[in-house]
BATI-144900 format. One record per residue (C-alpha): residue number from 1; x, y, z; residue in three letters. Coordinates in nm, 4 decimals, padded with zeros to 6 digits. Layout:
// BATI-144900
+-----+----------+----------+----------+-----+
:   i :        u :        v :        w :  aa :
+-----+----------+----------+----------+-----+
: NUM :        X :        Y :        Z : Ala :
...
+-----+----------+----------+----------+-----+
This chain:
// BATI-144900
+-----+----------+----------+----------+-----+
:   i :        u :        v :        w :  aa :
+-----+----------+----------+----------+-----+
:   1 :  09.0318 :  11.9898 :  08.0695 : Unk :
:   2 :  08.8131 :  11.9261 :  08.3726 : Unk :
:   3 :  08.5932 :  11.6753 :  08.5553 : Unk :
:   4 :  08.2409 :  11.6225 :  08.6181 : Unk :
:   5 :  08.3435 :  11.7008 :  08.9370 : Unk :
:   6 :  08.6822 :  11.9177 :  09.1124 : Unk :
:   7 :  08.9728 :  11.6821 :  08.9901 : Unk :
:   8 :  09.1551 :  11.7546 :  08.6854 : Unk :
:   9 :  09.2055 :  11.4372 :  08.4431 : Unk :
:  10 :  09.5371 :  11.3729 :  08.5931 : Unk :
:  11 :  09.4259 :  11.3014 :  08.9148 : Unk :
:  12 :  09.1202 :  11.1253 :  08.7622 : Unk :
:  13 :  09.0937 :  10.7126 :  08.8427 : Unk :
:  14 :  09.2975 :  10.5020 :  08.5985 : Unk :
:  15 :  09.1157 :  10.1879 :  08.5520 : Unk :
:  16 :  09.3031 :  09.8794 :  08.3066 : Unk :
:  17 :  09.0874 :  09.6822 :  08.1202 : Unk :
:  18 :  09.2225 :  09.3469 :  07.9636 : Unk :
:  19 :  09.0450 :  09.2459 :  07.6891 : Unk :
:  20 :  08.9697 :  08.9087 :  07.7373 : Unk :
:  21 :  08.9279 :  08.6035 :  07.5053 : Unk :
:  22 :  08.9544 :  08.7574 :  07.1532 : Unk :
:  23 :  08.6833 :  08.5308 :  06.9729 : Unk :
:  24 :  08.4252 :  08.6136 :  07.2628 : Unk :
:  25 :  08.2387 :  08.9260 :  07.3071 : Unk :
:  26 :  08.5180 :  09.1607 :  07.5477 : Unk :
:  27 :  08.5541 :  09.3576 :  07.2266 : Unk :
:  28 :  08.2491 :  09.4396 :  07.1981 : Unk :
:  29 :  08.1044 :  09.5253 :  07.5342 : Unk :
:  30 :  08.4437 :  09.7220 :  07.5852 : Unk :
:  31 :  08.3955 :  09.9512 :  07.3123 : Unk :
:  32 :  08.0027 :  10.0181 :  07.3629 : Unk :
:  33 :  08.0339 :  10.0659 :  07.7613 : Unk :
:  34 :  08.2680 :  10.3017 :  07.7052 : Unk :
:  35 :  08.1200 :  10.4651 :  07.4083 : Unk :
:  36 :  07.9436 :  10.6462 :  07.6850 : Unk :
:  37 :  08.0412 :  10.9712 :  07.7749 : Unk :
:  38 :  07.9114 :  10.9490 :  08.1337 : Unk :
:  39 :  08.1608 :  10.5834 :  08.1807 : Unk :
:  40 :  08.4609 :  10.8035 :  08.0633 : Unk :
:  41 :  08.3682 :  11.1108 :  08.2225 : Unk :
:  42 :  08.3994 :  10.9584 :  08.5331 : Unk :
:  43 :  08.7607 :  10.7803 :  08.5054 : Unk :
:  44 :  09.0402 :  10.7257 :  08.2631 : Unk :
:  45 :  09.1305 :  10.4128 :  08.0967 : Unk :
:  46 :  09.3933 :  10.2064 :  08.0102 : Unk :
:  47 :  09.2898 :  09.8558 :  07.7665 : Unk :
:  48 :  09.5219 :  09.6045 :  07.7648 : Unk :
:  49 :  09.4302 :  09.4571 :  07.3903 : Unk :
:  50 :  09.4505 :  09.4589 :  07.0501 : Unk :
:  51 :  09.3659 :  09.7436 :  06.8359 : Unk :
:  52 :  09.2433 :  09.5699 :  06.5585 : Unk :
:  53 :  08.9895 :  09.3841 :  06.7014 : Unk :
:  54 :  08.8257 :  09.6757 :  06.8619 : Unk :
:  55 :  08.8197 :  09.8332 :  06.5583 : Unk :
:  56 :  08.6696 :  09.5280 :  06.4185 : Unk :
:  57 :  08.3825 :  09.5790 :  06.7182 : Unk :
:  58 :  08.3505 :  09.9589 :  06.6617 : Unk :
:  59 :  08.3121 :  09.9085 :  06.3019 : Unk :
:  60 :  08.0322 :  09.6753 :  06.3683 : Unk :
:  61 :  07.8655 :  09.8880 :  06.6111 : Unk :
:  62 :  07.9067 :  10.1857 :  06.3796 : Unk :
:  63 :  08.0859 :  10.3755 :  06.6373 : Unk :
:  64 :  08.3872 :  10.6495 :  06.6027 : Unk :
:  65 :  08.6920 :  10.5179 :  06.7487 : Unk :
:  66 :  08.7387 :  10.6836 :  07.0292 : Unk :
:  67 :  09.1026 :  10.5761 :  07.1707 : Unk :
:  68 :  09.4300 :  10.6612 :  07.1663 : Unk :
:  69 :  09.7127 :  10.4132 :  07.0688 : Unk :
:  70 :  10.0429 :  10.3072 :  07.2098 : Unk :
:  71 :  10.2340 :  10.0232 :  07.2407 : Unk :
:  72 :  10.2156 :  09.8243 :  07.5187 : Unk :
:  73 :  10.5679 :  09.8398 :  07.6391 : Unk :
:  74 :  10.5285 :  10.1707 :  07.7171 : Unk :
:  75 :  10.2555 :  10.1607 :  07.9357 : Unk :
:  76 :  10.1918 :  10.5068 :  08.1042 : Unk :
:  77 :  09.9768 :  10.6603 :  08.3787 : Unk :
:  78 :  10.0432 :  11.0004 :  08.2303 : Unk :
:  79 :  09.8682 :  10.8966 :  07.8514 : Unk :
:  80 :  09.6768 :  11.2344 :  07.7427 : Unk :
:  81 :  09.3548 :  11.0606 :  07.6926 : Unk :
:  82 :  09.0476 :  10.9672 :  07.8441 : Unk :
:  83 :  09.0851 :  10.6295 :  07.6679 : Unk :
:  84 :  09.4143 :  10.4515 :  07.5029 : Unk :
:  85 :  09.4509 :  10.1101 :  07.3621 : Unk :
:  86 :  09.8126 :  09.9494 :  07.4930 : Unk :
:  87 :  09.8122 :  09.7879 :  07.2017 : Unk :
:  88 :  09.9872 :  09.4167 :  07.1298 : Unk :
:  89 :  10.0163 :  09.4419 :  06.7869 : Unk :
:  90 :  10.2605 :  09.1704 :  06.7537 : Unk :
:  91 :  09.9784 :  08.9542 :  06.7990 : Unk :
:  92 :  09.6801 :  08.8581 :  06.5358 : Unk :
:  93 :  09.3631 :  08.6426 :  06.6045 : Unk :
:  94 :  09.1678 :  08.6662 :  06.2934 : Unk :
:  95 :  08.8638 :  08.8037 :  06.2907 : Unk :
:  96 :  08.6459 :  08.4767 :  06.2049 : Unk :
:  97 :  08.7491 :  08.3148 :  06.5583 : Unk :
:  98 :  08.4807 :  08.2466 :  06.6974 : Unk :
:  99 :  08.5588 :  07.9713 :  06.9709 : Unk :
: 100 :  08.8277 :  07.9030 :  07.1687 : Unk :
: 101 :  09.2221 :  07.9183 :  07.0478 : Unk :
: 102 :  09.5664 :  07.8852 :  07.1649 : Unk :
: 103 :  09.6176 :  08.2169 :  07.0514 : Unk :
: 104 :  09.3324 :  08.4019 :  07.1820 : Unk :
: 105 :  09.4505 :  08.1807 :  07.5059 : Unk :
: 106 :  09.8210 :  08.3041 :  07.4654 : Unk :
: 107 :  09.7350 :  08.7019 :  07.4510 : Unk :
: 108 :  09.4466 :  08.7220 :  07.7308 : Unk :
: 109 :  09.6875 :  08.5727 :  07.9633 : Unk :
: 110 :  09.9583 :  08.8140 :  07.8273 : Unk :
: 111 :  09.6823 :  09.1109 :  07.9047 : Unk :
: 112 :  09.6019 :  08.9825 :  08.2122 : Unk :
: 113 :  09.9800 :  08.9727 :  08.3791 : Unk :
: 114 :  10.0596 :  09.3146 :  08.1979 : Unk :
: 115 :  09.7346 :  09.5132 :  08.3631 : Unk :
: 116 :  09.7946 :  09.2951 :  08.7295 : Unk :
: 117 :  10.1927 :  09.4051 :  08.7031 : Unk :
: 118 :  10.0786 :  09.7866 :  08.5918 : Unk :
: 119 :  09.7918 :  09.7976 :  08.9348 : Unk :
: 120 :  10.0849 :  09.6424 :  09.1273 : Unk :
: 121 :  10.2927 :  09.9022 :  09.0248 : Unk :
: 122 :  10.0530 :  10.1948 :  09.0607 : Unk :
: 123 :  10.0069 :  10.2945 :  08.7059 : Unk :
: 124 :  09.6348 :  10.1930 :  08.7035 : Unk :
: 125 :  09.4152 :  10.1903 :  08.9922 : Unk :
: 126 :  09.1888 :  09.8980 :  08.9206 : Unk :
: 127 :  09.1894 :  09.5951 :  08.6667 : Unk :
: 128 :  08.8479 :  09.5141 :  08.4743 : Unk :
: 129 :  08.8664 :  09.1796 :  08.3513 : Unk :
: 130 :  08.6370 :  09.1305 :  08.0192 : Unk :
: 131 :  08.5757 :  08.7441 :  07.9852 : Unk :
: 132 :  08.8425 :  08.4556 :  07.8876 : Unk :
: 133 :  08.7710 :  08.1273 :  07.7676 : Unk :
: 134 :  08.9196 :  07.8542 :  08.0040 : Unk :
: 135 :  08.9386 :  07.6246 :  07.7259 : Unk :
: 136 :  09.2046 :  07.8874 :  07.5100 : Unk :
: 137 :  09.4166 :  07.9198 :  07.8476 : Unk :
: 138 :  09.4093 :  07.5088 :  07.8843 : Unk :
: 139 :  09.5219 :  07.5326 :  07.5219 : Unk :
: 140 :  09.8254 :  07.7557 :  07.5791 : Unk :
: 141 :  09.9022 :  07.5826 :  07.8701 : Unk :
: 142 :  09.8285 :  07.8430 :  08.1383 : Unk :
: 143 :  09.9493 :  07.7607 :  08.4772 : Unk :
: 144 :  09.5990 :  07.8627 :  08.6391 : Unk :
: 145 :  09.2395 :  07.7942 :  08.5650 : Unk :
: 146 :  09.1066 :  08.1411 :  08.5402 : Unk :
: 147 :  09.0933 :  08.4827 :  08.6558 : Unk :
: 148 :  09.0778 :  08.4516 :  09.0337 : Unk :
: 149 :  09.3868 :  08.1526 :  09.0565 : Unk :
: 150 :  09.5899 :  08.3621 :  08.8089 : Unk :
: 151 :  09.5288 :  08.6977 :  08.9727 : Unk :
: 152 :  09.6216 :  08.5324 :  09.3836 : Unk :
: 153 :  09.9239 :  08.3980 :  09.2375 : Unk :
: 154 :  10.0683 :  08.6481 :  09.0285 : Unk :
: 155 :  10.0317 :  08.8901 :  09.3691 : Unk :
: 156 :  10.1841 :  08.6300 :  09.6109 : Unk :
: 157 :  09.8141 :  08.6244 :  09.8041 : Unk :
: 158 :  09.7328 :  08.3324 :  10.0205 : Unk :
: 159 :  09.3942 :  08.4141 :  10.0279 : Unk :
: 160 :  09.1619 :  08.5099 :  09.7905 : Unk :
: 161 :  08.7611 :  08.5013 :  09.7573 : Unk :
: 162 :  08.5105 :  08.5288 :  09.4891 : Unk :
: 163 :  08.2612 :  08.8048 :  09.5791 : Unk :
: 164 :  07.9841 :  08.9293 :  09.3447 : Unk :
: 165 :  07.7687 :  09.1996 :  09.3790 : Unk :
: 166 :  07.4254 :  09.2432 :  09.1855 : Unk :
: 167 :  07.2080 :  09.5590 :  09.3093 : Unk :
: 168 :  07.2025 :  09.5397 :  09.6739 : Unk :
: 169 :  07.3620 :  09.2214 :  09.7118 : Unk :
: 170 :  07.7183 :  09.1801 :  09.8121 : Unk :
: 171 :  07.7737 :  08.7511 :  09.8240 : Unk :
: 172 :  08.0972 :  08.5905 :  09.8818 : Unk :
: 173 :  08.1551 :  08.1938 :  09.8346 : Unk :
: 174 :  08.3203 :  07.9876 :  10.0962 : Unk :
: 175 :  08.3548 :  07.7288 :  09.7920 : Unk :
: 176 :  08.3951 :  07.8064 :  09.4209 : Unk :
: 177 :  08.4458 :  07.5554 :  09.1601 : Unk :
: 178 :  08.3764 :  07.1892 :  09.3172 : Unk :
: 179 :  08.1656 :  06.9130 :  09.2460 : Unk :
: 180 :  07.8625 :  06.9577 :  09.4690 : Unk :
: 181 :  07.9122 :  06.6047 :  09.6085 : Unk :
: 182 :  08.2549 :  06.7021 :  09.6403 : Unk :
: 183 :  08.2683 :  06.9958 :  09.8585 : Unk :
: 184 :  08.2262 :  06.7851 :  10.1844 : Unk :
: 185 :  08.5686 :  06.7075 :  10.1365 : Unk :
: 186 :  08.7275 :  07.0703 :  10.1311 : Unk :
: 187 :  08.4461 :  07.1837 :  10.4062 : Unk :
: 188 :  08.6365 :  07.3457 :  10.7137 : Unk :
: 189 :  08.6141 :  07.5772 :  10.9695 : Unk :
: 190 :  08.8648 :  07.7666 :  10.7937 : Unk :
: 191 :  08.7000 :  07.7587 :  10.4593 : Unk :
: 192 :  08.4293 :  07.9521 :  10.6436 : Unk :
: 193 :  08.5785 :  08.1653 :  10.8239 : Unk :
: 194 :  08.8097 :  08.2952 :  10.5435 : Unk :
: 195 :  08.5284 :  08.4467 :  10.3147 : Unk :
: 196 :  08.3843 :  08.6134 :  10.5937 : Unk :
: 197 :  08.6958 :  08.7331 :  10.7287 : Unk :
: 198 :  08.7669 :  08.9051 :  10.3513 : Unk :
: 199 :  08.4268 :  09.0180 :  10.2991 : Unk :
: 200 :  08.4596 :  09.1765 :  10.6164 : Unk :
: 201 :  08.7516 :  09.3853 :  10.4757 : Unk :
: 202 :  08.6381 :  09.4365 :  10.1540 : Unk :
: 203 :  08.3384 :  09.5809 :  10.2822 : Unk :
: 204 :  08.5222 :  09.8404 :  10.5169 : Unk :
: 205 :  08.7606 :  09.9165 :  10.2569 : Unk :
: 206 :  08.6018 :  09.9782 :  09.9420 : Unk :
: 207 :  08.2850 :  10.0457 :  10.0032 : Unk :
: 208 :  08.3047 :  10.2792 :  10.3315 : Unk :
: 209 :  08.1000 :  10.0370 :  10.5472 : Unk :
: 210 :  08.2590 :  10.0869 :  10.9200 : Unk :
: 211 :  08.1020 :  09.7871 :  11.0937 : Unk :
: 212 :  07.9334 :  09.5998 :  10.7990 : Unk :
: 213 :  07.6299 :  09.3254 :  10.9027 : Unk :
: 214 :  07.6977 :  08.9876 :  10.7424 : Unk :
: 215 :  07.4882 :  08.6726 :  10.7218 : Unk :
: 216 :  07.6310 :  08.3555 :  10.6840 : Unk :
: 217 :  07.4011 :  08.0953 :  10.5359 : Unk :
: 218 :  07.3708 :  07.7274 :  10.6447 : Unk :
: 219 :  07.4368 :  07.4516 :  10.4366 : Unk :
: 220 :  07.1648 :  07.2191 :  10.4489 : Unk :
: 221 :  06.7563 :  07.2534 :  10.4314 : Unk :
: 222 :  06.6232 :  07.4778 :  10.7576 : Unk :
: 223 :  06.9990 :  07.5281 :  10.8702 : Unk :
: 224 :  07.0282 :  07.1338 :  10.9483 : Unk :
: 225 :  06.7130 :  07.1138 :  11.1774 : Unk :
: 226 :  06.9655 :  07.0704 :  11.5120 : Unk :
: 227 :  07.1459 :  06.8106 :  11.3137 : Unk :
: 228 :  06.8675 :  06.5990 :  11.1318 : Unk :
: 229 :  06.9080 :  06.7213 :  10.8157 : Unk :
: 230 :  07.3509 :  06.7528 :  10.8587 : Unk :
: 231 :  07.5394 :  06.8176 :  11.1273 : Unk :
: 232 :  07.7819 :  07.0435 :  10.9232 : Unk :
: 233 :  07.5866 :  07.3853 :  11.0590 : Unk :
: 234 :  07.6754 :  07.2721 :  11.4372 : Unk :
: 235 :  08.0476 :  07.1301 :  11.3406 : Unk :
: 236 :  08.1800 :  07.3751 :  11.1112 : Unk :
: 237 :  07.9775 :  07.6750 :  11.0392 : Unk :
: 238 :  07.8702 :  07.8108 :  11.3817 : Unk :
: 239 :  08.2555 :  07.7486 :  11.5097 : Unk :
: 240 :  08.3754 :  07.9732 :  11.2222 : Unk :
: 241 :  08.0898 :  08.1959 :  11.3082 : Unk :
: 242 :  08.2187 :  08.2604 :  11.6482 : Unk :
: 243 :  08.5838 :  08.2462 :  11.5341 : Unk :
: 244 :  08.4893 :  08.5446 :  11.3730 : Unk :
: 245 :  08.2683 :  08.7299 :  11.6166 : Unk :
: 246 :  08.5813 :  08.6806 :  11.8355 : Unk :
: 247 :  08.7791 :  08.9189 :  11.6309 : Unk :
: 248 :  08.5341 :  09.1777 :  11.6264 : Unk :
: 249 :  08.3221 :  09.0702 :  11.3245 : Unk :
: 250 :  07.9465 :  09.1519 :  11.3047 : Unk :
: 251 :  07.8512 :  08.8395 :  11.1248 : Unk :
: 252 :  07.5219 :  08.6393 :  11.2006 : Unk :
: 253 :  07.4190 :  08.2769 :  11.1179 : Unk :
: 254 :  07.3668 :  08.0071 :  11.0188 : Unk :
: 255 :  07.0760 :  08.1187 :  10.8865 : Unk :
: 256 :  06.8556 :  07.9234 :  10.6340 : Unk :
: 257 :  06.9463 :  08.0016 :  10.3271 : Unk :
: 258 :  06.5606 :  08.0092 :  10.1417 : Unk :
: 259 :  06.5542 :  08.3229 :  10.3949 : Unk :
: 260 :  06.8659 :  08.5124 :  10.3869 : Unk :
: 261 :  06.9225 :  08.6258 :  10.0474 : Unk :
: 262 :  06.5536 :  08.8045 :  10.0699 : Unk :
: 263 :  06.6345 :  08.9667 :  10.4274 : Unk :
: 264 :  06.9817 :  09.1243 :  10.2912 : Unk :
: 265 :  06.8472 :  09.2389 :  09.9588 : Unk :
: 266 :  06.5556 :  09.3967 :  10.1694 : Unk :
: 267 :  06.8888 :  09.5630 :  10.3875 : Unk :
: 268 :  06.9143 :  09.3987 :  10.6921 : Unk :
: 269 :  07.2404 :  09.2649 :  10.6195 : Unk :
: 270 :  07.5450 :  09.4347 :  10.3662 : Unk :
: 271 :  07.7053 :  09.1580 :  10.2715 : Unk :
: 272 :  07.6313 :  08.7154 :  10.2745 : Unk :
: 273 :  07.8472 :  08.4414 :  10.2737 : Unk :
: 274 :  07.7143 :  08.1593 :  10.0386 : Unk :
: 275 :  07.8560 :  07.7965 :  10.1480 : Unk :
: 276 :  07.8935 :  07.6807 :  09.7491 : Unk :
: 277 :  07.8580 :  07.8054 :  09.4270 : Unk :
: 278 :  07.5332 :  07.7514 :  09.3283 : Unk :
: 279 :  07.3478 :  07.8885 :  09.6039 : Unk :
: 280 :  07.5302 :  08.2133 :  09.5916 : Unk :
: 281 :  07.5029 :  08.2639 :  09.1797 : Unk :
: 282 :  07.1110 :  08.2032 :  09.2136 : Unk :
: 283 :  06.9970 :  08.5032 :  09.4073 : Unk :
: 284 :  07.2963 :  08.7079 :  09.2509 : Unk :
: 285 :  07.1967 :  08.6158 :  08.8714 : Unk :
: 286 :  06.8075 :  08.6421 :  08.9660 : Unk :
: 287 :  06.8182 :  08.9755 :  09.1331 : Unk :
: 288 :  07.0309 :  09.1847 :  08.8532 : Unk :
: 289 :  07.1909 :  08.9418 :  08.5979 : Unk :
: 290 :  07.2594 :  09.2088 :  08.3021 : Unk :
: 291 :  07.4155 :  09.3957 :  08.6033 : Unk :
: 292 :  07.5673 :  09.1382 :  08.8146 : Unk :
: 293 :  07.9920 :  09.1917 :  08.8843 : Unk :
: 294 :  08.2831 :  08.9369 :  09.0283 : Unk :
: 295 :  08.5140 :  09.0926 :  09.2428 : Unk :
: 296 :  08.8523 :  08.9275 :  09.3491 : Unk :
: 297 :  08.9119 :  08.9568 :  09.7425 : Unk :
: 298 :  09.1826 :  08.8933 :  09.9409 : Unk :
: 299 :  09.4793 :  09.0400 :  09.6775 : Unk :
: 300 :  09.6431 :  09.3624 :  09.7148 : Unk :
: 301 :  09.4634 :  09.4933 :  09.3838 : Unk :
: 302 :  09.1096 :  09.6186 :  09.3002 : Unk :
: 303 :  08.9456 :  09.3550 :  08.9977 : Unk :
: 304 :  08.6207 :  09.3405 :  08.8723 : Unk :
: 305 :  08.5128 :  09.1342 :  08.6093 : Unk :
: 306 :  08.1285 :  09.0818 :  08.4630 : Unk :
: 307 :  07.9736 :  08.7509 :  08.5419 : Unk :
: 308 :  07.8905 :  08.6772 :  08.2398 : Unk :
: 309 :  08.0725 :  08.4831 :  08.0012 : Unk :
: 310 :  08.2921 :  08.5246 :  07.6231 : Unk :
: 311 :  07.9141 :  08.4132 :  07.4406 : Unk :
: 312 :  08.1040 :  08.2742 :  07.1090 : Unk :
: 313 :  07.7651 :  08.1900 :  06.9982 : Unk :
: 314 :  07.6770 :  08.5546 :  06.9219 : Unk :
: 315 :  08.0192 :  08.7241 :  06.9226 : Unk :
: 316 :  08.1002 :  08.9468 :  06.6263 : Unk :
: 317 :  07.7033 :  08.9660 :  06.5642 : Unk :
: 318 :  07.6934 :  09.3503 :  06.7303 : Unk :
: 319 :  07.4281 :  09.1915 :  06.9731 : Unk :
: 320 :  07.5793 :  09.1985 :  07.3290 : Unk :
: 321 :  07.4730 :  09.3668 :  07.5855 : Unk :
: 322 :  07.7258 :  09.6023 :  07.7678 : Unk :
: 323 :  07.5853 :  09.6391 :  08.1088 : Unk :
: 324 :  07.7951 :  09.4101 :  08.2913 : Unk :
: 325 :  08.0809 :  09.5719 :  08.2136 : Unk :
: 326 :  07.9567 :  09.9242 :  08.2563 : Unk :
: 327 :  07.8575 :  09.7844 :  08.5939 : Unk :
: 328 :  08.2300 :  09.6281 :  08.6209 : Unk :
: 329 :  08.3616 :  09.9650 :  08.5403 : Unk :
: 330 :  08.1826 :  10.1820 :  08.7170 : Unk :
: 331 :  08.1888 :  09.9403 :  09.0525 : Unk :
: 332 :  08.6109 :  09.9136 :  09.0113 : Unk :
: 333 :  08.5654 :  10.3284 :  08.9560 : Unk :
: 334 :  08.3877 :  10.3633 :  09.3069 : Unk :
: 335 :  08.6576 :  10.0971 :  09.5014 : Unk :
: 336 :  08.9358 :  10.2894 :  09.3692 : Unk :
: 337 :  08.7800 :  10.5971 :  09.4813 : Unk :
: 338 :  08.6451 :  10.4828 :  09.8342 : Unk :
: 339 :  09.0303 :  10.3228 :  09.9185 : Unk :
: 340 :  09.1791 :  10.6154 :  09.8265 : Unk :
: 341 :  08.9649 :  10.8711 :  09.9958 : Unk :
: 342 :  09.0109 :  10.6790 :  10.3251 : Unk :
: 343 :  09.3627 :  10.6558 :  10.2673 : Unk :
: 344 :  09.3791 :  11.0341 :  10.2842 : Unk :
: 345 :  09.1765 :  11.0112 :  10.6296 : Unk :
: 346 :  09.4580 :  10.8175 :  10.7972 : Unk :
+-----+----------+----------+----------+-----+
């Protein structure tokens, strides 16, 4: 059996895909992204889930199952399918759940280790993440938040970044989670400096850019009009600036940030750090939102996740859209590719 293109399956991508919070919607967007051919033409695929509720999505959907099963313990690169379910059948969420659960909260953090142990262990070349509830891991007493704490722990990174990409924007936040009145307090030249630092790298290494442009956007209104409107611009984010430029990074700023997300989606610059939350998601969620993907930076492993969230309020309904996590796919198919093609240049 061949490719679209000159690889036979076996030296196709493998890409694990956890299934996320099993009351929310990862069910369902996994099983209609890739219920199209062109998604599993172009990788193989590994979910780390339970069988029966993708069936119960499929079913819904009216679509053929389309998987191969194992168990989970014996998780395989080598699987003779485009598509297999490692299945946890030792679990069961019923099919009415429709909100968060210490169950659901117990087996997406058991996915979630098993497909970041597998990537660390080169059976799979990428993790997608489908959505968890925060509230299911607080209830089975996860020792991290989310996604991006879990995933920097569990590979002994020190660093690690949230950057999204929607169309042509690649954003990463120097702040993630914090009270906006509260991110004064966590505001350094090293909290700068670190996201552009990783963007910088992510940039060159998965998505072939040799000496990518970045923008780095100012804090306050007009970039702090020379300290009227906040000093923070002179203080902390033109020092990390030049901290950067000083290792060889092409980075500009600050620049206004009303400006800058419209100059690099127009392609002046590949990639922008945001200074919180907020002002990064905006642009991001504006420009593509169906389409919009979180990527992890800083760890050793390729994830992608889409930005949107589990949706109880219309999961099992057979009315979510799967584009963010085609988009998820396929952008976790074309990092795996791009580090492993310049791998074989060195």
């Amino acid at each position: 059996m061949k490719t679209n293109g000159n690889n036979s399956i076996s030296e196709q991508m493998v890409i694990g895909i956890t299934m996320g919070d099993a009351g929310g919607i990862g069910p369902e967007v996994i099983v209609k992204a890739l219920a199209d051919p062109a998604i599993r033409r172009a990788a193989k695929f590994i979910i780390f889930g339970m069988n029966e509720q993708l069936c119960y999505a499929a079913d819904a959907a009216e679509i053929e199952p389309f998987w191969g099963r194992h168990q989970h313990e014996k998780i395989s690169r080598e699987y003779p399918y485009k598509v297999v379910v490692a299945d946890y059948d030792e679990y069961s969420v019923p099919a009415w759940v429709r909100g968060p659960s210490k169950m659901a909260g117990e087996t997406s953090v058991r996915f979630c280790l098993d497909a970041i142990d597998a990537a660390r262990a080169g059976i799979i070349d990428a993790v997608v993440t489908a959505p968890i509830s925060k509230q299911s891991w607080k209830l089975a007493d996860a020792d991290w938040p989310g996604h991006t704490e879990m995933f920097a722990a569990r590979c002994k990174s020190a660093r690690k970044v949230m950057m999204f990409v929607a169309g042509p924007l690649k954003v990463a936040l120097a702040t993630i989670h914090e009270a906006l009145f509260e991110v004064r307090h966590k505001f350094t030249i090293g909290c700068v400096f670190e996201p552009i630092d990783l963007l910088n790298d992510a940039l060159r290494q998965y998505f072939d850019m040799e000496n990518p442009r970045i923008g780095v956007a100012a804090l306050n209104p007009h970039a702090g009009e020379d300290g009227q409107f906040g000093d923070e611009e002179r203080r902390i984010i033109s020092p990390a600036i030049l901290l950067a430029q000083e290792q060889g990074i092409n980075c500009l700023g600050p620049i206004s940030a009303d400006t800058l997300f419209l100059r690099a989606a127009q392609g002046e610059f590949d990639g922008v750090v945001a200074m919180y939350h907020d002002q990064g998601m905006i642009p991001v969620k504006m420009l593509d939102f169906e389409h919009a993907v979180n990527v992890t930076i800083g760890i050793p492993i390729i994830r992608t996740s889409p930005a949107h969230g589990t949706a109880f309020d219309i999961a099992g309904k057979n009315i979510a859209n799967p584009a963010g996590m085609k988009s998820a796919m396929t952008t976790a198919i074309r990092m795996a590719r791009t580090k492993k093609n310049l791998e074989l240049r060195v």
